[in-house]
N, C-alpha and C positions, 0 to 999 in steps of 0.2 A: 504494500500500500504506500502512495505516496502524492505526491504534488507537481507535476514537470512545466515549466516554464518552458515552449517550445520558439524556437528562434530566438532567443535572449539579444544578440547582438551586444551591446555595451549597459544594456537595461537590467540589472539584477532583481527579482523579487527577493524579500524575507521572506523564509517559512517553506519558502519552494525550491525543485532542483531545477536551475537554467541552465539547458542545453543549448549549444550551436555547434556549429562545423568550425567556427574558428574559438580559439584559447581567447580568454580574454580576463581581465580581473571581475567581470560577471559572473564567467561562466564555471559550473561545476563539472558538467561533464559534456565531452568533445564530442560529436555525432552526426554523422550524414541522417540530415532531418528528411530525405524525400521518401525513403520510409522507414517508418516507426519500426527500430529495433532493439529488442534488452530490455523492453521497459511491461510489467508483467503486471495488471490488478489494481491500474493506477486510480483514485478515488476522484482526481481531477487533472484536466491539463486548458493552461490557456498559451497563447501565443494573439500576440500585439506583430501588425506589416511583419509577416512572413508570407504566408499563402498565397498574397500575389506575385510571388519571389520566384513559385514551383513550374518547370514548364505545364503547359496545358493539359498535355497525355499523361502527365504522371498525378495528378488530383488528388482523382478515385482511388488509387491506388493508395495514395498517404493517409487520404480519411478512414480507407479501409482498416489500413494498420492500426490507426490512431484511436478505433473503434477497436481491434482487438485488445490495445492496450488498456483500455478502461477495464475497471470492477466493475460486476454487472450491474451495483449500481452507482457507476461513476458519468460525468458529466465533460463534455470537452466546450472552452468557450475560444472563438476565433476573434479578433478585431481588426482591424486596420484594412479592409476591404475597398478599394475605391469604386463607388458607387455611379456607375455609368448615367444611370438617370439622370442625376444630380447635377453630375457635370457637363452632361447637354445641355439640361434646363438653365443653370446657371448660364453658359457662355450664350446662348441661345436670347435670354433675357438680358443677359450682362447685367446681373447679380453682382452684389459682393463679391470682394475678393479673399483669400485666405492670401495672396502676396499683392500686394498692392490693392490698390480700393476697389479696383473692379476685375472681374471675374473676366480674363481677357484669355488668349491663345496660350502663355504663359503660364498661365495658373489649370487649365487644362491639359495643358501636356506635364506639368507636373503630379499631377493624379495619372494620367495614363500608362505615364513613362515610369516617372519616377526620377525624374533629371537626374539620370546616372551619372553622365560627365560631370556632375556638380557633386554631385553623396559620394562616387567610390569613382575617379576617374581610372584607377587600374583596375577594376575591379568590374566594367560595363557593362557585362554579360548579366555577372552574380545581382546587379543590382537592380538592373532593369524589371519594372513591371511586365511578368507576361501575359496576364489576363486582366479584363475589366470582369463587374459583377452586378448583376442586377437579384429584383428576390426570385424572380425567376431560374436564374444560372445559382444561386445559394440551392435550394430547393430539391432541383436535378442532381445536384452534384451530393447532395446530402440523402437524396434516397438511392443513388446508384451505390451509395457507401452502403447500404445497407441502417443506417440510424435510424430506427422507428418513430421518434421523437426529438423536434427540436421546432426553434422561434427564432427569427432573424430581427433587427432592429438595426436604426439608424442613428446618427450620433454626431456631434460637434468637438471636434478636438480642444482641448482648452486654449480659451483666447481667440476660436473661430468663430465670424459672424456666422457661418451654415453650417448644417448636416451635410458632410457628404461620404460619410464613410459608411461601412455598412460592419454588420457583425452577426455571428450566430450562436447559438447556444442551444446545445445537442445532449442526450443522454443516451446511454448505453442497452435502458430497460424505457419500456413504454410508460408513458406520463401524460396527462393533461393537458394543454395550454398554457391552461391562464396558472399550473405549479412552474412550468417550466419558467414564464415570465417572470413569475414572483423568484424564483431562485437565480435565477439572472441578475435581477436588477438588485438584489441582495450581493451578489458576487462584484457586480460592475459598479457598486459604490464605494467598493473598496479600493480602485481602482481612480476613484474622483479626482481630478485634477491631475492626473498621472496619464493615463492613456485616454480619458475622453472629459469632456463634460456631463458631469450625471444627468446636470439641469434639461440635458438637451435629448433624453435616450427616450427614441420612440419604440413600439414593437409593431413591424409591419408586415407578418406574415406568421404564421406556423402552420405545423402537423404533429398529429398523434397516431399511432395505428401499433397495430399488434407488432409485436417482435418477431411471428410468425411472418406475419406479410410484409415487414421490412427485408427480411431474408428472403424472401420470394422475389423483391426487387430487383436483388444483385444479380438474375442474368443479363450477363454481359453481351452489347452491345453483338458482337460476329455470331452470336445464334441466331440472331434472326426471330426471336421468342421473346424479348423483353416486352412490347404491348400487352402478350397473352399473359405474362406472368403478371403486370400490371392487372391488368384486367380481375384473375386469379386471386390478387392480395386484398383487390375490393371487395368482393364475393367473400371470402374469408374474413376480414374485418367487420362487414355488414352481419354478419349470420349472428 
């Protein structure tokens, strides 16, 4: 049983083990994070801007892991998601800016990209944004994991005028909604002024569904069978 802080970068929690691929005066333990390995029964895991880090094809595969890591009833929470909506709407209306006053070309290629040449100029590959997300692509990507339960919400980095980040909040056994939100937003206050604005956290989507027809989910995309298995998990959840 434990606590793991995934993607640490230079960010240390208390109380938690913070892993990354590189040493650092953070980090506890050294770990190729694309997928979850050595970590057995874990009670909780969160990770802050990693996930848009992972190439695209490797996703499923890390939540998959990330899902066996958990205790059945352990929770994983993600954050730092850059929120495609968001930042259409914003540049589209010319919204605030989170870098200068207005929500320009600038402040949208920095949520997309992640202005590697500026964050890690040796480093362009490693730092670059490779996916945007909407709650649609959270959603997919959390039931092809197999997760039976989890709530996405949006959020304000502290000191930003908008939400444009996104996050989720998953568990490893079947749950409710409106527990899963309530234990989130329990979790994400602790976190207040550190990775987001509490002030600011909305919940704009979830699911709940059996552990049964979460596992029904995970056929994988080359069968040819993932609809019917869908289909399958409804039918079974409804009965």
């Amino acid at each position: 049983m434990g606590r793991y802080n995934l993607g640490c970068g230079r960010t240390r929690l208390e109380g938690w083990t913070n892993v990354d691929i590189e040493p650092s005066e953070a980090t506890d333990l050294v770990a190729d994070l694309t997928e979850v390995t050595g970590i057995e029964d874990a009670s909780g895991i969160v990770s802050n801007a990693f996930f848009e880090h992972l190439p695209r094809g490797k996703r499923v595969a890390h939540l998959r892991s990330v899902r066996r890591a958990l205790a059945a009833d352990g929770f994983v929470c993600y954050l730092g998601l850059p929120n495609f909506r968001a930042i259409a709407e914003l540049y589209l209306n010319g919204g605030p800016g989170t870098i200068g006053p207005v929500f320009n070309l600038y402040n949208a290629y920095w949520y997309t990209h992640g202005d590697p040449e500026l964050v890690a100029p040796n480093a362009y590959f490693e730092q670059l944004h490779k996916s945007l997300f909407d709650t649609d692509e959270v959603a997919e990507l959390l039931s092809d994991a197999g997760f039976p339960a989890f709530t996405s919400f949006s959020y304000a980095h502290p000191g930003d005028p908008v939400a444009i980040s996104l996050g989720f909040y998953a568990t490893a056994g079947g749950q409710p909604v409106d527990e899963l939100e309530r234990d989130a937003r329990a979790l994400l206050a602790g976190f207040d002024g550190k990775f987001l604005d509490a002030s600011s956290l909305a919940f704009v989507d979830g699911t709940s569904r059996s552990p049964l027809g979460a596992r029904v989910m995970e056929v994988p995309e080359r069968t040819g069978l993932k609809r019917i298995a869908r289909v399958v998990a409804i039918r079974l959840w409804l009965r």
